[in-house]
N, C-alpha and C positions, 0 to 999 in steps of 0.2 A: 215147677216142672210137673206135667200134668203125669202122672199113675199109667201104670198099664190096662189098670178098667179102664178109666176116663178116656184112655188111646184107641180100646174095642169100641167103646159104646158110641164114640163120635164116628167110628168108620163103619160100625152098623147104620146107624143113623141116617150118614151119607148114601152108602150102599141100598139100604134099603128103600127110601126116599123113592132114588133113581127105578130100583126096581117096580117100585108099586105106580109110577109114570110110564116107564117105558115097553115093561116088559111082561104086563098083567094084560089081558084080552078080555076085562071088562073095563069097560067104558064109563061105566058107575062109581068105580072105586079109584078110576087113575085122576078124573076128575074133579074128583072133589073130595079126596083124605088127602090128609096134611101129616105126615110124622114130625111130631112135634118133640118128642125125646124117646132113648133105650134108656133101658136100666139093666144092668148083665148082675148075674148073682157072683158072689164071691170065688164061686168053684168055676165060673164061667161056662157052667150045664146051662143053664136057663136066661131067658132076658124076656123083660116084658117092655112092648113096645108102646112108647102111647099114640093116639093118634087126636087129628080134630076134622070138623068136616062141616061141610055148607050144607048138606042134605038134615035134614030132621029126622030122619029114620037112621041114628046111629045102632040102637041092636043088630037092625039085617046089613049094616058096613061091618061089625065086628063082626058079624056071625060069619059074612066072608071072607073076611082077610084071615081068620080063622080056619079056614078049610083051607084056603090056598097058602096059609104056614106053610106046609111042607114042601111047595111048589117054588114059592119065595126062599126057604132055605137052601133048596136045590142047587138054584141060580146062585145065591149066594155064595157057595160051597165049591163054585167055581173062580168065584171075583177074588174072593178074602182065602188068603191062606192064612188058615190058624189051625192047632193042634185040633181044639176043640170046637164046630162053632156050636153057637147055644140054641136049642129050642124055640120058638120064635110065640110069644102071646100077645096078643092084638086086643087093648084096653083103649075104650074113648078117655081124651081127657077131657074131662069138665072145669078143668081149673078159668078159663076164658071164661066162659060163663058165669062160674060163680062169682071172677072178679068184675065182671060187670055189674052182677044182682047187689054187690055189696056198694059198686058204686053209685049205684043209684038209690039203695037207701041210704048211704051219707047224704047225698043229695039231699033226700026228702027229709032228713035229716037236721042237714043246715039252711032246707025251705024255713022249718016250720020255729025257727029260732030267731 
């Protein structure tokens, strides 16, 4: 039986997803970031969001989804009834990537064997 974070962080998730497609007015960020998971802190003040994305300039992606936090929490703050919502921080994830890099040196890996 999944937790009552594990219950936030999925309906964050959901929620937020939707918001950074439907209800963001740039056209930069709605198309091409992916939330790919939340993580809410224990006290459920804070959660850091991760995201991924097809552009190569993820700093100026965070550095917006970063300013628009509190625009996206707003909305939020409408959707999701909860006592507390949390903070919102907008982190690329790199884990795609590096499981790629990793798979490609196995590869070269089990070339050169």
């Amino acid at each position: 039986m999944p937790s009552r974070m594990e219950k936030v962080q999925d309906l964050l998730h959901k929620e937020i997803a939707k918001v950074v497609i439907k209800d963001l007015n740039n056209p930069t960020l709605s198309s091409l970031v992916t939330i790919s998971s939340v993580k809410v802190s224990r006290d459920l003040r804070h959660s850091v969001v991760y995201f991924t994305s097809l552009d190569d300039n993820q700093l100026a992606i965070e550095d917006e989804l970063n300013r628009a936090s509190g625009y996206i929490r707003g909305i939020l703050a409408k959707k999701i009834h909860l006592k507390r919502l949390p903070s919102l921080k907008f982190i690329y994830d790199n884990s795609e990537r590096e499981g790629l890099r990793i798979d490609s040196l196995l590869q070269r890996l089990s070339q050169d064997d």
